[in-house]
C-alpha positions in Angstrom: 205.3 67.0 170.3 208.2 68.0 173.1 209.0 71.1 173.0 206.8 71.8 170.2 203.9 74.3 170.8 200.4 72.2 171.2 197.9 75.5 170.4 197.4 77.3 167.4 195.4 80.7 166.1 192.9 79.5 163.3 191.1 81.7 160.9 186.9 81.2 161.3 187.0 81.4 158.1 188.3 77.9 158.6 187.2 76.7 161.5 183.6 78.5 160.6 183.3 78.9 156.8 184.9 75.3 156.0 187.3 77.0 153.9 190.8 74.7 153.8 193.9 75.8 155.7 195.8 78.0 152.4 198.5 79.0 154.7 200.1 78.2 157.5 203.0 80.3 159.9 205.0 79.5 162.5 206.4 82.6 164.6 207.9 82.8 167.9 204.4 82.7 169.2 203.6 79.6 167.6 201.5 78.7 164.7 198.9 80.5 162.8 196.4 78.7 159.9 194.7 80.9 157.8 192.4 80.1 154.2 194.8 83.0 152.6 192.0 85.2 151.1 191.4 87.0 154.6 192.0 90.9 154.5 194.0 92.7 156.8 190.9 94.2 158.4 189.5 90.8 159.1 192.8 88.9 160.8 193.0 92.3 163.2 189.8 91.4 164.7 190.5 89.0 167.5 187.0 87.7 167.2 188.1 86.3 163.8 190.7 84.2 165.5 190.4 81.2 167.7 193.0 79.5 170.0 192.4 75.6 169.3 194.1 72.3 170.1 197.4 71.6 166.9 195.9 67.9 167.0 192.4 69.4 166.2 193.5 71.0 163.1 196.1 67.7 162.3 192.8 65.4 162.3 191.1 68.4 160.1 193.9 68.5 158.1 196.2 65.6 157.8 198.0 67.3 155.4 199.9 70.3 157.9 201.2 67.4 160.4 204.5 66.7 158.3 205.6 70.6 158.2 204.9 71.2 162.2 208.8 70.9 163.0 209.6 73.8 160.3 211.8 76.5 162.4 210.5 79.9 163.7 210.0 81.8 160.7 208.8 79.4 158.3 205.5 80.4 156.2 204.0 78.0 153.9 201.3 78.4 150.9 199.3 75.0 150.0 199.6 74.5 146.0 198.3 71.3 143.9 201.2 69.5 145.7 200.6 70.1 149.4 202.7 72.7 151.0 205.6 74.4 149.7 207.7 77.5 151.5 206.6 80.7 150.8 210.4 81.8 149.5 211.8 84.1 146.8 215.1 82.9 145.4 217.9 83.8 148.1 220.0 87.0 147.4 223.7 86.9 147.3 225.7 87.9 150.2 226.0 91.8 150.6 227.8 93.2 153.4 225.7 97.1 152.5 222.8 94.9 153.1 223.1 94.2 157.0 220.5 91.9 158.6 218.6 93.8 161.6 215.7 92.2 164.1 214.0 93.4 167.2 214.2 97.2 168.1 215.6 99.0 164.9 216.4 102.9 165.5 215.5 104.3 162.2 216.7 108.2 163.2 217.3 109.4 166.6 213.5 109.9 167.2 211.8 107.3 165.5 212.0 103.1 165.9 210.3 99.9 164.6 210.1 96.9 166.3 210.8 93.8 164.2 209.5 90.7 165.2 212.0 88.7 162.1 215.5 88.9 161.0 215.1 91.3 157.9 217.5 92.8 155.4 218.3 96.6 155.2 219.7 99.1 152.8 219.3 102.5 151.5 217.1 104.4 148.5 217.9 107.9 148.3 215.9 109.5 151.4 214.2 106.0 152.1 215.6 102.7 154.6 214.2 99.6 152.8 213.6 96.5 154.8 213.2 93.0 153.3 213.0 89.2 153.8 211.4 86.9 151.2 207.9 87.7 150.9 207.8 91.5 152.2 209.4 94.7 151.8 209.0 98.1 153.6 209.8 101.4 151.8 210.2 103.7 155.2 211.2 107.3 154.9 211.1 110.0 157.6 209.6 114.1 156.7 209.1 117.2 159.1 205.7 117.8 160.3 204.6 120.6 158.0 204.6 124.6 159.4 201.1 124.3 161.4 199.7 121.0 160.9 199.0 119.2 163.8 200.1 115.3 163.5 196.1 114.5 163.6 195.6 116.7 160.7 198.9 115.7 159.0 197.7 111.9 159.3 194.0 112.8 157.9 194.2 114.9 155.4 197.2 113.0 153.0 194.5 109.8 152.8 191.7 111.8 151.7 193.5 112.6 148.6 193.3 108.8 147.6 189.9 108.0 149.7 187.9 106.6 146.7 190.6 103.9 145.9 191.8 103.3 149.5 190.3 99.7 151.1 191.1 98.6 155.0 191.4 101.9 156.5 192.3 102.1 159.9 193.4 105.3 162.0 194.3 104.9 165.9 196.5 107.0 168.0 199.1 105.8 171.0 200.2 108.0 173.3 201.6 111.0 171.0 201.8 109.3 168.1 198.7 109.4 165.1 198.3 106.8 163.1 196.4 105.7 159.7 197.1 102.4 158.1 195.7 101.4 154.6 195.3 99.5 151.0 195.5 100.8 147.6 196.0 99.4 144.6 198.3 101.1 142.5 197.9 101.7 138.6 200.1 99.8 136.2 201.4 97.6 139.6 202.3 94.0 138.7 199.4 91.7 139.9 199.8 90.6 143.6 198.2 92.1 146.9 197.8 95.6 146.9 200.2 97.5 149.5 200.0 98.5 152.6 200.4 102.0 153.2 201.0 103.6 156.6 201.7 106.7 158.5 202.6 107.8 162.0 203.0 111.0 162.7 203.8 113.4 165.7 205.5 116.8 166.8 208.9 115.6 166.2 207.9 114.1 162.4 206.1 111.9 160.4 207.2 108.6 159.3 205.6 107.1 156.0 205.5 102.9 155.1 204.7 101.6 152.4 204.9 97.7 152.4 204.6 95.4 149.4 204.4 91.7 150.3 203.4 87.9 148.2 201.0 86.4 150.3 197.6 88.1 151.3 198.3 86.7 154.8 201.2 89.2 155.1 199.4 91.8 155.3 198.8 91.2 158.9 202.6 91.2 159.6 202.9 94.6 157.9 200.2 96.4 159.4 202.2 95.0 163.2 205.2 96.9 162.0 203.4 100.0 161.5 201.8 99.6 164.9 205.3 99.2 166.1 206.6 102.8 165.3 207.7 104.8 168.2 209.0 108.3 168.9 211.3 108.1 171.7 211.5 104.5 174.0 210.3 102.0 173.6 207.7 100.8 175.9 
């Protein structure tokens, strides 16, 4: 295929566990195929990941070879049929709903790095990001009177710790971090969110991302990795 990318990342639990390819993503780095009932804990792990030949999983799965031309961007879920887009139905036109991509400045201090094109508006105190198939809640607090950011980020999941799932806490640089799941009572049905926090001297930022596709998860637990206080780098 010119110009088209000739690798791929494949879930073991494919490649491994036999399980059929349930999803499939193309992004600027190329294509991903996962089962679809991987956790967010399990795509992380790069051992749970493997770089093969596209032709590979085409003779594997004859069925993915007609959709390898989709455009950057393009996720699809496999149903009775074969593949269809993972989509929602299109939203009109608003001109208070800009699009924004790459580095987004969400206060002076604190940015996100967006690796797609997604809508943004504002709730009350919060900046909500969306495209079809994900949306972030993100809203920015002071660091209460005395709390360190590594106590600020482990105490508030504690208060939820027997229903939290996929816990993971890590720090860069100055920044603390705690990502996790939760299912929420009375929610629709669907994946549970992701909820996040980064915190440091100059604030905390809290995430909350609510997504379609299992798979997603990994997408949203990136743009909380992505949080910054000060440049980029």
């Amino acid at each position: 295929m010119d110009g088209e990318p000739d690798t791929c990342h494949v879930s073991r639990r494919i490649l491994t566990d036999g399980a059929p390819v349930g999803y499939m993503v193309r992004d600027e780095l190329g294509w991903s195929f996962l089962a679809g009932d991987e956790t967010q804990q399990y795509v992380d792990d790069p051992a749970n990941l493997e770089v093969v030949a596209i032709a590979r999983m085409v003779e594997r799965d004859p069925a993915i070879a007609e959709h390898l031309r989709v455009p950057v961007g393009t996720a699809l879920v496999r149903n009775e049929n074969g593949f269809a887009v993972e989509t929602r139905p299109a939203a009109a036109p608003n001109p208070d709903q800009p699009v924004a991509a790459g580095e987004l400045a969400l206060s002076p201090l604190w940015s996100l790095t967006l690796p797609q094109p997604m809508h943004r508006r504002r709730e009350g105190v919060s900046l909500v990001l969306w495209r079809p198939g994900l949306t972030l809640w993100c809203s920015l607090w002071d660091l209460p009177a005395g709390a360190t950011p590594a106590e600020y980020v482990d105490r508030l999941p504690a208060e939820t710790a027997a229903q939290r799932f996929d816990v993971r806490r890590w720090r860069y640089r100055d920044v603390q971090y705690v990502g996790y799941r939760m299912s929420e009572p009375g929610a629709p049905d669907g994946p549970p969110p992701l909820y996040g926090i980064a915190a440091a001297d100059a604030g905390c930022l809290h995430v909350v991302a609510y997504f379609d596709a299992e798979a997603t998860a990994r997408e949203a637990g990136t743009l909380l990795a992505s949080a910054r206080i000060g440049t980029l780098c």
